[in-house]
Steps between C-alpha positions, in 0.01 A plus 500: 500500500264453825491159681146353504521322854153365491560304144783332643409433850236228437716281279830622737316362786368185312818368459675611850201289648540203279869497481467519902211195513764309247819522718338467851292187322863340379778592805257550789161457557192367323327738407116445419362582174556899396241554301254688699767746543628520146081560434509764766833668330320433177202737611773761650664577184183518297321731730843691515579531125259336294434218272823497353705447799215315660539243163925465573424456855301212441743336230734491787334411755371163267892412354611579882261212619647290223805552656381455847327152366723323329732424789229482779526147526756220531496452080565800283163540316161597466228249675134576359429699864759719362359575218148560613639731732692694292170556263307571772756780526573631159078507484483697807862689460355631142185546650568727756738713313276549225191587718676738760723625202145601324363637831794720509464631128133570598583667816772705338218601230220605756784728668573691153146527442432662839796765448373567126139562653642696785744723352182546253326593794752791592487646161127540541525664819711746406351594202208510737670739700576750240135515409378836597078369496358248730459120327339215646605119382246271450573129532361317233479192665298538846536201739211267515435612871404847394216604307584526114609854484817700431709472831709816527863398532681836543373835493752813494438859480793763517399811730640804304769684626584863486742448173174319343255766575732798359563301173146460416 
């Protein structure tokens, strides 16, 4: 069984950071509000792995500023700035991850395509190359910049060789 680092490292990082923001908040230093950060780990681990990791990332990142908010003050408890900025977080938390997480899945798609189209494009050429007459490609779709006709794209011819001319 083979280790998928990227799925884990968004939501391994997510909770390193908050669990770091929590203690440091509590036993040493205030800390200012995380969640810029948690967005920017948020982002990571959807650009890294996808919408599914993206989508766990955020869920953490939202119950770790829970955490981080419920003992900010003096009182245990959520005041209403609390809660408006831990909306404004799962919004842009869920957001984020399922925008880059998309971007990824489209990126990921355009990359197959280009390998399908260019390992199509090395089969052509060499049963191009095992063509014994000349053949010219036309492009059936000239550029608007040139006049309307065929624009030749490639245009091979094999120069017979000795074995060639004795077979024929």
């Amino acid at each position: 069984m083979q280790f998928d680092w990227r799925a884990i490292s968004g939501p391994a990082l997510m909770a390193a950071t908050a669990l770091i923001a929590i203690v440091a908040d509590r036993y040493f230093i205030a800390v200012p509000n995380p969640a810029p950060l948690l967005v920017c780990i948020v982002a990571l681990a959807a650009s890294l792995s996808g919408l599914a990791s993206g989508m766990i990332t955020a869920a953490i990142a939202i119950a770790a500023s829970a955490l981080f908010f419920f003992n900010h003050r003096m009182t245990p408890g959520y005041d209403t700035a609390d809660l408006v900025r831990l909306s404004m977080l799962a919004l842009t938390a869920v957001g984020t991850a399922a925008i880059t997480g998309l971007l990824r899945k489209r990126w990921m798609d355009a990359i197959a395509w280009e390998r399908k189209l260019h390992a199509t494009a090395e089969r052509l050429s060499a049963a191009l190359d095992q063509v014994d007459i000349g053949i010219v490609l036309l492009d059936p779709a000239p550029s608007s910049s040139i006049a309307p006709f065929a624009i030749i794209s490639r245009c091979r011819t094999r120069r017979p060789t000795a074995s060639r001319l004795s077979s024929h």
